[in-house]
MOPAC internal coordinates of N, CA, C and O (Angstrom, degrees):
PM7 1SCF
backbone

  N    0.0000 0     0.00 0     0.00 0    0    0    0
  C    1.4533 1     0.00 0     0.00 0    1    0    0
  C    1.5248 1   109.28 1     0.00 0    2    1    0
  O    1.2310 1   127.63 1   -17.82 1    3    2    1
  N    1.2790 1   102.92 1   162.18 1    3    2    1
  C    1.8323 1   108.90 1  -172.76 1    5    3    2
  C    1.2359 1   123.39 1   -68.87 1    6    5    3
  O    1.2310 1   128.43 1   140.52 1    7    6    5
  N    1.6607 1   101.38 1   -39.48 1    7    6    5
  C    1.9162 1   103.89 1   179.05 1    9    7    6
  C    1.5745 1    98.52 1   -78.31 1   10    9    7
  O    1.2310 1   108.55 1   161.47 1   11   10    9
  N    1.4544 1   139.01 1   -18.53 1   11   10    9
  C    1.7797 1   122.57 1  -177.47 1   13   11   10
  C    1.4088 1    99.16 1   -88.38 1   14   13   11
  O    1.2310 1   105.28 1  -149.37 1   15   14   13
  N    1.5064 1   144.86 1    30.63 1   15   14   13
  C    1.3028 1   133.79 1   158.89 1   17   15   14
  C    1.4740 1   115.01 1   -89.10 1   18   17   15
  O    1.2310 1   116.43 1   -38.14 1   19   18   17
  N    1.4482 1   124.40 1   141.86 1   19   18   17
  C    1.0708 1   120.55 1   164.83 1   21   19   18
  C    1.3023 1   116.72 1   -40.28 1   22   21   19
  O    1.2310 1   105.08 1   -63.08 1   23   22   21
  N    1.2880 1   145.21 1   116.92 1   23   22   21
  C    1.2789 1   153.30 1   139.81 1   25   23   22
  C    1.8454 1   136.80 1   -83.75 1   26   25   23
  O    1.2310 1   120.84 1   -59.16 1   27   26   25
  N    1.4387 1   116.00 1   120.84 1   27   26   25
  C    1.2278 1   101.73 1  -162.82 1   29   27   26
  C    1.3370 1   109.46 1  -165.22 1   30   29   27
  O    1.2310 1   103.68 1   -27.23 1   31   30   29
  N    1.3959 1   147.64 1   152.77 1   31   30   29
  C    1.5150 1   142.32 1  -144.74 1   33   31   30
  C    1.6329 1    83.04 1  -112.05 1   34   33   31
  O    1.2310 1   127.31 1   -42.10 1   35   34   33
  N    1.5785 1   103.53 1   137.90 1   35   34   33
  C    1.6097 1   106.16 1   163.43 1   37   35   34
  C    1.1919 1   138.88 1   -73.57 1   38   37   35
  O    1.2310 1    87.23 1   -49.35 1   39   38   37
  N    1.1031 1   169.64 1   130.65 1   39   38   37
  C    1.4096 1   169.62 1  -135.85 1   41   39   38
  C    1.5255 1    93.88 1   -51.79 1   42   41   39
  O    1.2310 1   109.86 1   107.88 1   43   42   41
  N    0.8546 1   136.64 1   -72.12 1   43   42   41
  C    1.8710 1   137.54 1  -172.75 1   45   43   42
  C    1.5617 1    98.33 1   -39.86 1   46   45   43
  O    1.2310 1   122.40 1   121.76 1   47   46   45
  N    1.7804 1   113.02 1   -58.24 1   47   46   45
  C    1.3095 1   129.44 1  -168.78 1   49   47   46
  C    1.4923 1    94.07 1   -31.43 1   50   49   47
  O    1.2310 1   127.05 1   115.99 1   51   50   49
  N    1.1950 1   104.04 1   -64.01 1   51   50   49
  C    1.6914 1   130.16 1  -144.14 1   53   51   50
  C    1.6104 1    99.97 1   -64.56 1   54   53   51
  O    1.2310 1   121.76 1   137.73 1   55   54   53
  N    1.3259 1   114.23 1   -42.27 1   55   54   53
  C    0.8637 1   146.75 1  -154.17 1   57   55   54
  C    2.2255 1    98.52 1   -66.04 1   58   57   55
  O    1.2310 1   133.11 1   118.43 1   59   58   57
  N    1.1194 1    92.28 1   -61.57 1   59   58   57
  C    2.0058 1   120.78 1   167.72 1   61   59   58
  C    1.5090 1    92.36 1   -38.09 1   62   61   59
  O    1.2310 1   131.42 1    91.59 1   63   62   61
  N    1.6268 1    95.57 1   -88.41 1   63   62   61
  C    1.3241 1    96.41 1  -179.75 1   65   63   62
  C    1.3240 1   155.80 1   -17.52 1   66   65   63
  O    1.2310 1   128.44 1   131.19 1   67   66   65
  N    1.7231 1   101.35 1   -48.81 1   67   66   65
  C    1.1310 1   118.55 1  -176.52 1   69   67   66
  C    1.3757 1   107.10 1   -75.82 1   70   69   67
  O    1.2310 1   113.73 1   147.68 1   71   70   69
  N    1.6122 1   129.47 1   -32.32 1   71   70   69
  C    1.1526 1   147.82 1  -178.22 1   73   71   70
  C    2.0254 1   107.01 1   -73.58 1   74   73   71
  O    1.2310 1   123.16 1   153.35 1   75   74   73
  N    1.1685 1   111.54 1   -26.65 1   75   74   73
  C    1.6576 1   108.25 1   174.60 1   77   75   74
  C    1.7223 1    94.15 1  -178.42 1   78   77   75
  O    1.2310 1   120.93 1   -88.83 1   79   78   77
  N    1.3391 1   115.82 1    91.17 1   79   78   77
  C    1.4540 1   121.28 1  -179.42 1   81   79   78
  C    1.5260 1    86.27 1   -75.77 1   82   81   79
  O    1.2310 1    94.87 1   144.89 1   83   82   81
  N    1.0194 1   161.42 1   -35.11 1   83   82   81
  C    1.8567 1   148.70 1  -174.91 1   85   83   82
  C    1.5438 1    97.06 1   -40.33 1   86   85   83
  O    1.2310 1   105.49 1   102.30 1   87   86   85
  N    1.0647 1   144.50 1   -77.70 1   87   86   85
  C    1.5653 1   138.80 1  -167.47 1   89   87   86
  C    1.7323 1   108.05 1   -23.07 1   90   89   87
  O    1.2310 1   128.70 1   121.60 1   91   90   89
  N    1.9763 1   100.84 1   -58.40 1   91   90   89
  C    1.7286 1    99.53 1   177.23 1   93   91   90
  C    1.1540 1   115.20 1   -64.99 1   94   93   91
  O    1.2310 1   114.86 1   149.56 1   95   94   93
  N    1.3026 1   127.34 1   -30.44 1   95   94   93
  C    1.5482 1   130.66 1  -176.03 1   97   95   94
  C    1.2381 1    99.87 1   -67.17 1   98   97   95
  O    1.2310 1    98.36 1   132.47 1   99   98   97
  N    1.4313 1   156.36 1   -47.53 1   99   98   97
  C    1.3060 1   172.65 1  -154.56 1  101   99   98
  C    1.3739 1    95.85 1   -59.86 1  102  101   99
  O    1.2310 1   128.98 1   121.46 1  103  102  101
  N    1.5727 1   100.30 1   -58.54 1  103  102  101
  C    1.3065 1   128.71 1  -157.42 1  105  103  102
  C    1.4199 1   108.93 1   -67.45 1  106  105  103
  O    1.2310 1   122.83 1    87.64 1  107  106  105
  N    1.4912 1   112.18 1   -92.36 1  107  106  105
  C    1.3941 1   110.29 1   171.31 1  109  107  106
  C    1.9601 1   126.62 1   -34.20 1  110  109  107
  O    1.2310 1   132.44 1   134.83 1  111  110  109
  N    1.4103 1    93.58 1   -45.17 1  111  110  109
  C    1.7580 1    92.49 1   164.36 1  113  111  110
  C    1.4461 1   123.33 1   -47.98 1  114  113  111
  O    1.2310 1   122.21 1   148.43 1  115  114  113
  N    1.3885 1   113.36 1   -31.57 1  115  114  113
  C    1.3134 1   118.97 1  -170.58 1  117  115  114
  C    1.9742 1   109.54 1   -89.20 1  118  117  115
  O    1.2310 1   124.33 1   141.68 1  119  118  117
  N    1.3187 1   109.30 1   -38.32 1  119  118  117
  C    1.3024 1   118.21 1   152.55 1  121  119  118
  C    1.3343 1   135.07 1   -57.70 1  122  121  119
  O    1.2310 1   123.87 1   123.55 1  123  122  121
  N    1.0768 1   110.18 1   -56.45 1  123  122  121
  C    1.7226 1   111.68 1  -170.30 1  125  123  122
  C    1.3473 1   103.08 1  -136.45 1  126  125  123
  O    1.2310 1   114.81 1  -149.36 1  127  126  125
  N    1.8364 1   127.45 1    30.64 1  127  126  125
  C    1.2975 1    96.88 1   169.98 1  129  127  126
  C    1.7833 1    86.14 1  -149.26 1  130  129  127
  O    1.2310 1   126.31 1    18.91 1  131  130  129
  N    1.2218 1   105.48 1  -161.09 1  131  130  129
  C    1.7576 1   117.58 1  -167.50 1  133  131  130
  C    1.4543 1   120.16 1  -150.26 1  134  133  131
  O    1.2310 1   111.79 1    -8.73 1  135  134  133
  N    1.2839 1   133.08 1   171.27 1  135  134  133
  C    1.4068 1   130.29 1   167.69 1  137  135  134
  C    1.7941 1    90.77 1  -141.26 1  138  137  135
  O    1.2310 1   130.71 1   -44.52 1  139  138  137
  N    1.2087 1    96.94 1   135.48 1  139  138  137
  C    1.4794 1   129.03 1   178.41 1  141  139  138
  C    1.1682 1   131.93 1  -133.76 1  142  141  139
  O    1.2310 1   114.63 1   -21.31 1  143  142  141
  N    1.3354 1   127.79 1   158.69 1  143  142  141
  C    1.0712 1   108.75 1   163.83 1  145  143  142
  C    2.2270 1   126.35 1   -98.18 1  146  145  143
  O    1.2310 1   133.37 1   -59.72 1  147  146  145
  N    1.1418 1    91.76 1   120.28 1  147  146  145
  C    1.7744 1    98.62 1  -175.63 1  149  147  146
  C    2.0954 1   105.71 1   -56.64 1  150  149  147
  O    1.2310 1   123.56 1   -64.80 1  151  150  149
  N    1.0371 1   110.77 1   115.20 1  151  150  149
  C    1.5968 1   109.34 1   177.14 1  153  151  150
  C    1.7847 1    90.73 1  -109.39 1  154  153  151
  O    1.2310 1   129.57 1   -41.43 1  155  154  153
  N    0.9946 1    99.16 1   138.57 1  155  154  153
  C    1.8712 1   112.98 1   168.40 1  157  155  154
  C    1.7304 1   103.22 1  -120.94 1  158  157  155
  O    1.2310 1   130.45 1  -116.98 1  159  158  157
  N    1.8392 1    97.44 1    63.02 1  159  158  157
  C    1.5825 1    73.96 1   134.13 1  161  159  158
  C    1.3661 1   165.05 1    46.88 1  162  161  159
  O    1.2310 1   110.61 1  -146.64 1  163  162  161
  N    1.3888 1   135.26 1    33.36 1  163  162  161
  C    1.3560 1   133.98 1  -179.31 1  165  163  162
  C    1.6582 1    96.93 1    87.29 1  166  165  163
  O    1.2310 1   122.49 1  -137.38 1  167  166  165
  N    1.5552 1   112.84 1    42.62 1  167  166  165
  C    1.6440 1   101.03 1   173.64 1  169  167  166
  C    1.6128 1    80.04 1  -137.75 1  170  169  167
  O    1.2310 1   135.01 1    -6.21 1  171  170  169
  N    1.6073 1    88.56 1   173.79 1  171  170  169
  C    1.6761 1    86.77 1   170.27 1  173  171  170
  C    1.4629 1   109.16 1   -99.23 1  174  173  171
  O    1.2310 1   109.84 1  -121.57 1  175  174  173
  N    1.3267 1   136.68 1    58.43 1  175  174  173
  C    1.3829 1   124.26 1  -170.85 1  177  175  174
  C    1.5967 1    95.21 1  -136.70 1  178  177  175
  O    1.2310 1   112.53 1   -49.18 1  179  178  177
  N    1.0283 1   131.70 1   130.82 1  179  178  177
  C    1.8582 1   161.69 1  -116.87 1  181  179  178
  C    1.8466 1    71.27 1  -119.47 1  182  181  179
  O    1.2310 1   123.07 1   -44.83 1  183  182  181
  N    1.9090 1   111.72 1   135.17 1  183  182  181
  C    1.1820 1   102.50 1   173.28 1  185  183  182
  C    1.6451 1   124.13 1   -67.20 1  186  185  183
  O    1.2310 1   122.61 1    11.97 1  187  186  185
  N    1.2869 1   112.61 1  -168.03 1  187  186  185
  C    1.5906 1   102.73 1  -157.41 1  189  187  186
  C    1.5564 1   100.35 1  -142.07 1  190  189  187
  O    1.2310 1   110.64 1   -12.42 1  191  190  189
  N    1.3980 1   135.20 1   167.58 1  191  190  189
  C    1.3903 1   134.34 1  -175.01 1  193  191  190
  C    1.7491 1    96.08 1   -84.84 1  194  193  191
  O    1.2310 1   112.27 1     7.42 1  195  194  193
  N    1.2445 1   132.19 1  -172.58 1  195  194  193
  C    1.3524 1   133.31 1  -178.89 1  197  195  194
  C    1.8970 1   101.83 1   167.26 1  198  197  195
  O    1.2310 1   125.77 1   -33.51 1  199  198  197
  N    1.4515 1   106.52 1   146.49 1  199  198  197
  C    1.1667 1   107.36 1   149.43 1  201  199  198
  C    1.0603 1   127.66 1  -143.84 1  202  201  199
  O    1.2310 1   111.33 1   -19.40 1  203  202  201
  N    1.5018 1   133.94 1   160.60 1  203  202  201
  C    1.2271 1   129.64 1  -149.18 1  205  203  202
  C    1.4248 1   101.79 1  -158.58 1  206  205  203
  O    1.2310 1   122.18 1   -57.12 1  207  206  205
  N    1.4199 1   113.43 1   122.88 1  207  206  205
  C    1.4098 1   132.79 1   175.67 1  209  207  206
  C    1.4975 1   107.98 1  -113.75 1  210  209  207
  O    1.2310 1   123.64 1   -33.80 1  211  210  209
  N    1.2529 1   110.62 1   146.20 1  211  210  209
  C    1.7620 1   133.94 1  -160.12 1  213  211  210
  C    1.2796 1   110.53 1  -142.31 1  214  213  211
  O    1.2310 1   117.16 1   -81.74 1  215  214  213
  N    1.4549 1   123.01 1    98.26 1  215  214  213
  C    1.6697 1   113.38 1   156.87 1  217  215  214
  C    1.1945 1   103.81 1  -131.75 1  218  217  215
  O    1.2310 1   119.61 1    -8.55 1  219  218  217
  N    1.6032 1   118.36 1   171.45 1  219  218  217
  C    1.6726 1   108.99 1   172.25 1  221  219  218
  C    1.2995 1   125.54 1   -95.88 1  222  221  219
  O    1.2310 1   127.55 1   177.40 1  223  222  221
  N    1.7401 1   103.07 1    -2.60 1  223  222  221
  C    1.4764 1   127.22 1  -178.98 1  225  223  222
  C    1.6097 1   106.35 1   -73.57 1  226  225  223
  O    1.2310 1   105.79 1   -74.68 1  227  226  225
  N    1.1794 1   143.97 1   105.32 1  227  226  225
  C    1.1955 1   139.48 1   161.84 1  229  227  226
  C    1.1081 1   127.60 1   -75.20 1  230  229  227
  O    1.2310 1   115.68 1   179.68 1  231  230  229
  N    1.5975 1   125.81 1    -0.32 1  231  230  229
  C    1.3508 1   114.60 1   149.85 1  233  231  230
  C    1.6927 1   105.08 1   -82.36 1  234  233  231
  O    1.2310 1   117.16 1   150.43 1  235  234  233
  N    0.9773 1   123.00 1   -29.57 1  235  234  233
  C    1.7821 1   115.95 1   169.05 1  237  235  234
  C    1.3367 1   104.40 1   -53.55 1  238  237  235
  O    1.2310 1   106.97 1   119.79 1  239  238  237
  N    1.3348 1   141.86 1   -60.21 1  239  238  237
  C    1.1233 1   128.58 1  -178.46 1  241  239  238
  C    1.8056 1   118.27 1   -66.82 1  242  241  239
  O    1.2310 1   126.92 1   157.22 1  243  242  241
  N    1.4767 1   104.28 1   -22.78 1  243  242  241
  C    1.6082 1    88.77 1   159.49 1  245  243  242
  C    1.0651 1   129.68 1   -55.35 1  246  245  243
  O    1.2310 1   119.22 1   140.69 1  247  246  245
  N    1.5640 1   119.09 1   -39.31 1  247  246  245
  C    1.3667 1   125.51 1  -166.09 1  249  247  246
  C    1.0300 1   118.73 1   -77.81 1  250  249  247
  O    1.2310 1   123.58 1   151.19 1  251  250  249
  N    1.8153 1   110.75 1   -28.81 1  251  250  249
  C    1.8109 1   113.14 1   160.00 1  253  251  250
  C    1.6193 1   105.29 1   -75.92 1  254  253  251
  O    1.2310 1   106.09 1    93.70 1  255  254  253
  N    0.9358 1   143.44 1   -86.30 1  255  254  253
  C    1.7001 1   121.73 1   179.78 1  257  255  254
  C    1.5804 1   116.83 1   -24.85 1  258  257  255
  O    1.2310 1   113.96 1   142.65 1  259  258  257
  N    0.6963 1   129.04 1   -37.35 1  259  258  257
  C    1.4105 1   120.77 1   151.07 1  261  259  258
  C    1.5127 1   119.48 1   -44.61 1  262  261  259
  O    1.2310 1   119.64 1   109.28 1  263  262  261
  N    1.3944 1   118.29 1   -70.72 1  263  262  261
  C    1.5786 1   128.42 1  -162.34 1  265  263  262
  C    1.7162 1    89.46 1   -48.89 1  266  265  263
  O    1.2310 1   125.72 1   121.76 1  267  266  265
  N    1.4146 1   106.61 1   -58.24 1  267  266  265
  C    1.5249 1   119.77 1   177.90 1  269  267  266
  C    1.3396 1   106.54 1   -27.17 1  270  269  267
  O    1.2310 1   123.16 1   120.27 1  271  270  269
  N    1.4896 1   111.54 1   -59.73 1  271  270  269
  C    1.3941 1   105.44 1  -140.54 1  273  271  270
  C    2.2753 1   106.19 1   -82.11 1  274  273  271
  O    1.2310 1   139.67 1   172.90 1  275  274  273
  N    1.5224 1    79.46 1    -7.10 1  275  274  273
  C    1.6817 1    95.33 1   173.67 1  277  275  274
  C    1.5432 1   109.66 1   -75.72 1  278  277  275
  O    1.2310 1   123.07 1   137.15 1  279  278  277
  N    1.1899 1   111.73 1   -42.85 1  279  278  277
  C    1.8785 1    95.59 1  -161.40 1  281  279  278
  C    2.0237 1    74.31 1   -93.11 1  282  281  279
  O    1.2310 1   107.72 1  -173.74 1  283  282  281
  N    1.0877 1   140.53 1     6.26 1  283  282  281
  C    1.5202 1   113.61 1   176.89 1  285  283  282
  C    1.6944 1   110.38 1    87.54 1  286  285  283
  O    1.2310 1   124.72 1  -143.12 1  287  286  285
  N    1.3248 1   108.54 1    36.88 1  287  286  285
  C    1.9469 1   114.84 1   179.62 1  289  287  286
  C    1.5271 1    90.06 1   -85.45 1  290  289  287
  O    1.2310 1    96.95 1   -37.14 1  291  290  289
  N    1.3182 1   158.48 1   142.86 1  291  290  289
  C    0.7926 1   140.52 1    75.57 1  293  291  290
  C    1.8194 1   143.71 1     8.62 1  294  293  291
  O    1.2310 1   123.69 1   -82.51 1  295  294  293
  N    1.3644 1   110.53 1    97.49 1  295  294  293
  C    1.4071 1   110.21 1  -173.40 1  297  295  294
  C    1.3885 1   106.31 1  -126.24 1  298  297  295
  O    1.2310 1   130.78 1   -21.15 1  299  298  297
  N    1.8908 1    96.81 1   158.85 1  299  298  297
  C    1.4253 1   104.84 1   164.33 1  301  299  298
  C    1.5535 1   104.02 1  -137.75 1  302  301  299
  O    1.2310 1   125.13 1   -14.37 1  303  302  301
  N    1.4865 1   107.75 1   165.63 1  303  302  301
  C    1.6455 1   112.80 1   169.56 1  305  303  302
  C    1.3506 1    97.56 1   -84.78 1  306  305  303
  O    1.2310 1   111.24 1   -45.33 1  307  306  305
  N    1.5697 1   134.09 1   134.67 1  307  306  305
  C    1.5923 1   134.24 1   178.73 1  309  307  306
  C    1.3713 1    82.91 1  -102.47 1  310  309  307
  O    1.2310 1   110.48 1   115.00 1  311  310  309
  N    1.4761 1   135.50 1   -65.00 1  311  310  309
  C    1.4777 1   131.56 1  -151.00 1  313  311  310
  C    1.5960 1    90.31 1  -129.66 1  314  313  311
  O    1.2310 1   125.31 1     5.03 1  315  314  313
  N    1.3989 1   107.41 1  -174.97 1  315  314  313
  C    1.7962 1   133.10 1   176.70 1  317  315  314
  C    1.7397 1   109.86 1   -25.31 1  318  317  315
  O    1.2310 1   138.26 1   110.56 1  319  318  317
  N    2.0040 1    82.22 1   -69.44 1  319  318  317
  C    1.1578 1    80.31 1  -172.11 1  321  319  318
  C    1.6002 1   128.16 1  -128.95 1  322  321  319
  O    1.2310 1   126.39 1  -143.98 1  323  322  321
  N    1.6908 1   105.33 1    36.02 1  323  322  321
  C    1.2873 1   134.14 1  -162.66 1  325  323  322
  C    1.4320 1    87.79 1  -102.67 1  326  325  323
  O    1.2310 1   125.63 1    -7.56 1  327  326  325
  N    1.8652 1   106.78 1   172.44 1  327  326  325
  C    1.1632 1   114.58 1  -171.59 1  329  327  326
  C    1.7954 1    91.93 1  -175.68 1  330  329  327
  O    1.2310 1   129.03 1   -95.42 1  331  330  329
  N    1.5266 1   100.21 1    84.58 1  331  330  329
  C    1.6321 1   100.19 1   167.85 1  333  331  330
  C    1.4532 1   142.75 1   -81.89 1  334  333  331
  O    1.2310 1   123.72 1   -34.45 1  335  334  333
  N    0.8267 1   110.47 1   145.55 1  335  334  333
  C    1.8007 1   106.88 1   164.77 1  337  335  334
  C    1.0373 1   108.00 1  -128.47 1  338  337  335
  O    1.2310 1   116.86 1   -36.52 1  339  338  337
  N    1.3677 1   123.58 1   143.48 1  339  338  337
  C    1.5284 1   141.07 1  -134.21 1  341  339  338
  C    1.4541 1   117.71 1  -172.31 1  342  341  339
  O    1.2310 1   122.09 1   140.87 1  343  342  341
  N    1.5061 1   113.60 1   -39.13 1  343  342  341
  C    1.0125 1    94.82 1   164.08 1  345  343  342
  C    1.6856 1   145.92 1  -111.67 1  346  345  343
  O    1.2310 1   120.81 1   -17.59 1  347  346  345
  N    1.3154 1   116.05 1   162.41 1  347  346  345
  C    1.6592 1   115.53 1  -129.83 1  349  347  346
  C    1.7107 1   106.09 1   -36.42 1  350  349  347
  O    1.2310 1   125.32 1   122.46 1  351  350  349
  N    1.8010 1   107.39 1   -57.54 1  351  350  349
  C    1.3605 1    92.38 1  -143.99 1  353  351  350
  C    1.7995 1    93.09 1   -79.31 1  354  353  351
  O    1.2310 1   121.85 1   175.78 1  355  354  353
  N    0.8724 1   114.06 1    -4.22 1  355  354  353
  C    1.6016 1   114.46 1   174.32 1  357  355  354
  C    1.7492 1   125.31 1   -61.17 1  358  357  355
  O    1.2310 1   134.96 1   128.82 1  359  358  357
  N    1.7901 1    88.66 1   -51.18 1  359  358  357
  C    1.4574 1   104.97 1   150.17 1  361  359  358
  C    1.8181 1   133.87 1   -45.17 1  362  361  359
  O    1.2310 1   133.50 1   122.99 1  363  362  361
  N    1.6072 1    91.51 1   -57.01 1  363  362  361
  C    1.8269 1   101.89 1   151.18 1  365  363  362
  C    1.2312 1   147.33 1   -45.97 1  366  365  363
  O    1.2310 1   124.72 1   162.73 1  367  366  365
  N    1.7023 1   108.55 1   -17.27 1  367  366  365
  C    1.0722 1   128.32 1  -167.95 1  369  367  366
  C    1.7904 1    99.22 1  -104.37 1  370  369  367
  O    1.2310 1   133.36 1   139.80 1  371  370  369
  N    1.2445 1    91.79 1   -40.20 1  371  370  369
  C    1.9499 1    81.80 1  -173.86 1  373  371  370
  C    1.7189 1    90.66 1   -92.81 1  374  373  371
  O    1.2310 1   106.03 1   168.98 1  375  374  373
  N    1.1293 1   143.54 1   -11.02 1  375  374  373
  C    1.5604 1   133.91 1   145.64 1  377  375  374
  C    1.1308 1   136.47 1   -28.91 1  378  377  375
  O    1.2310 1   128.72 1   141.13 1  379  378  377
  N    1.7713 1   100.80 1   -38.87 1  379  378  377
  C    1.1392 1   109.90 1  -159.83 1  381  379  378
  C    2.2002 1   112.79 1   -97.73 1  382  381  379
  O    1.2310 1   135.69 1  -179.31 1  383  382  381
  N    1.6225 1    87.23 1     0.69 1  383  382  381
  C    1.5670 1   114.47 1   155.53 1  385  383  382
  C    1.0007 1   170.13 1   -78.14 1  386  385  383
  O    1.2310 1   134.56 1   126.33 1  387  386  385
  N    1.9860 1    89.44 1   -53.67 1  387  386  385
  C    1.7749 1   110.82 1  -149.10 1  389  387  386
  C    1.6374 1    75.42 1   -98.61 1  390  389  387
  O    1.2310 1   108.61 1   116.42 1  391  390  389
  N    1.5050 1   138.90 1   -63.58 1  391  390  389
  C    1.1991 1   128.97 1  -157.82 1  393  391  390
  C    1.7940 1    98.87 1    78.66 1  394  393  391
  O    1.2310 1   135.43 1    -3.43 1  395  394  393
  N    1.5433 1    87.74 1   176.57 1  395  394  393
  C    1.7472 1   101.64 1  -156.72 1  397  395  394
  C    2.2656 1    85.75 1   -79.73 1  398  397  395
  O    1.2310 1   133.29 1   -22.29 1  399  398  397
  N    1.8498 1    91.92 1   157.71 1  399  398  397
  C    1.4873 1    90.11 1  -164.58 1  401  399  398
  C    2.0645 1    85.49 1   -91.36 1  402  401  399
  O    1.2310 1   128.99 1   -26.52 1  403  402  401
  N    1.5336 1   100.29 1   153.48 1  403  402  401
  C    1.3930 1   121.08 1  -159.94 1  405  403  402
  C    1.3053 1    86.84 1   -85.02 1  406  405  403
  O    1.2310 1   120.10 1   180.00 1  407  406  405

């Protein structure tokens, strides 16, 4: 199956990345992930912006927690194979990028 293959950026890949990981973040957000708004439900807290990327490949999601963890996003795993960001200025930070998906 497609998500149990080794997956992994090539030395050049890596190379981009390391120099401005925002292009992959752009990228994969625009593929396999979303910005929404988070509602909680029976709390008193006003819903909230959020984004959330989904693959079943977990080296794909390494490579976005990674990109993340370079420009300073803040992440969490919500489900299996989800991977949110949620909070504000983290949210602000990939805002201030990805733009609406084409």
């Amino acid at each position: 199956m497609k998500h149990t293959r080794k997956i992994e950026l090539a030395q050049w890949q890596q190379e981009l990345v390391d120099q401005d990981p925002r292009p992959l973040l752009r990228g994969l957000i625009h593929s396999d992930g979303c910005r929404a708004l988070n509602r909680a439900y029976g709390t008193k807290y006003p819903p909230y912006p959020r984004y959330e990327f989904t693959n079943a490949s977990a080296d794909i999601r390494t490579i976005f927690t990674r990109a993340c963890d370079a420009i300073g996003v803040e992440w969490r795993p919500s489900r299996p194979r989800v991977i949110s960001v949620a909070r504000r200025p983290s949210v602000a930070i990939l805002d201030s990028f990805i733009g609406p998906k084409a």
